[in-house]
C-alpha positions as CSV (number, residue, x, y, z in Angstrom):
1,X,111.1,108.2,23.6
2,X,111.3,110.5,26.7
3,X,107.7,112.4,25.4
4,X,106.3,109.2,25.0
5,X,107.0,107.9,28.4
6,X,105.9,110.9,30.4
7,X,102.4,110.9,28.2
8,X,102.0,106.9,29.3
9,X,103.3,108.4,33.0
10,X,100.5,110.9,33.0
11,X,97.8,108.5,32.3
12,X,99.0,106.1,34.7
13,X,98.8,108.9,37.6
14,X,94.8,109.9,36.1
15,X,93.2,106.8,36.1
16,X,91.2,106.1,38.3
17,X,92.5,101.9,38.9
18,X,96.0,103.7,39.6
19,X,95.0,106.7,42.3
20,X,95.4,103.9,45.2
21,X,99.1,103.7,44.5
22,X,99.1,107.3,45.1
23,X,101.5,107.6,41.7
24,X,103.8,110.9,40.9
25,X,105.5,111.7,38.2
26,X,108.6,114.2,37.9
27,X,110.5,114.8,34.9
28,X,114.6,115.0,35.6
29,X,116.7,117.6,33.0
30,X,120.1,117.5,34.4
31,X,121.8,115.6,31.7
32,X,122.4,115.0,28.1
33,X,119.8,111.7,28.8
34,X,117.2,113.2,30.5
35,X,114.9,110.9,32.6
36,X,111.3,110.9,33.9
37,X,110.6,108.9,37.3
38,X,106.8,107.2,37.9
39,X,107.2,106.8,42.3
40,X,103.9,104.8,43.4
41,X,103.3,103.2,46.7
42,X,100.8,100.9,48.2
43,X,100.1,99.7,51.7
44,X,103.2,97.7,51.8
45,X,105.3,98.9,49.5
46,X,107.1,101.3,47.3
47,X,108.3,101.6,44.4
48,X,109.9,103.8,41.8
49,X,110.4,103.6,37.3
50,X,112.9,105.5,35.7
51,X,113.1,106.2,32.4
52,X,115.6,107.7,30.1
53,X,115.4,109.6,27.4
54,X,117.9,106.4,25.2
55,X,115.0,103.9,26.3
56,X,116.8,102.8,29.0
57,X,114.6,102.0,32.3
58,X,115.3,100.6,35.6
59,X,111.8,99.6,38.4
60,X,112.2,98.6,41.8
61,X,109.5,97.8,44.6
62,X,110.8,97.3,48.0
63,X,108.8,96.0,51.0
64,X,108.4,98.8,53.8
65,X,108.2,95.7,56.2
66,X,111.2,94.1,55.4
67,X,113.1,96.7,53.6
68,X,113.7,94.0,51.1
69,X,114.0,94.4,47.1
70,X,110.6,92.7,45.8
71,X,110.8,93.3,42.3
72,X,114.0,94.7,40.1
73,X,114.3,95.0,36.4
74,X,116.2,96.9,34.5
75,X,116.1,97.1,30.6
76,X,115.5,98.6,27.3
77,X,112.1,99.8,26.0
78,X,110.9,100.9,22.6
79,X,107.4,101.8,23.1
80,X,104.9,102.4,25.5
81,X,103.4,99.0,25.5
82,X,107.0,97.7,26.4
83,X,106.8,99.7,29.4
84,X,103.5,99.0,30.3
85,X,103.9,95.4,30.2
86,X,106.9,95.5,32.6
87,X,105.0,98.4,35.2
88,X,102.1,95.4,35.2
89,X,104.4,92.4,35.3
90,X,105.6,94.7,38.6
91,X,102.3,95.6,40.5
């Protein structure tokens, strides 16, 4: 599922709707469930989505004003359109 995110991940950082959130993708190998994190940031914010390799993900967005959590969700994800539903439910 790992492949599958970082394919959804790459288009998200190539589209052209995306570039203002300035978005970066790195892919993490130091365990037996490997991850893949999306960072993206805005005028006010930042944010990060990891992924794991079992499906698992976990987005946050914090405020740079306020420091504050804005948006938090943790979960399981079977496809890509799983994941791209909660990265829109988030921005």
């Amino acid at each position: 599922m790992l492949n599958s995110f970082v394919s959804w991940a790459s288009q998200i950082c190539s589209l052209p709707a995306y570039l203002a959130f300035q978005p970066s993708l790195k892919i993490n190998k130091i365990s037996d469930n490997s991850s893949a994190t999306l960072d993206f940031e805005g005028e006010n914010f930042i944010g990060r989505l990891t992924f794991w390799n079992d499906g698992s993900y976990f987005i946050e967005i914090i405020d740079l004003n306020t420091a504050e959590t804005i948006f938090a969700k943790k979960g399981y994800a079977m496809s890509t359109a799983e994941i791209n539903k909660v990265f829109q439910d988030a921005i």
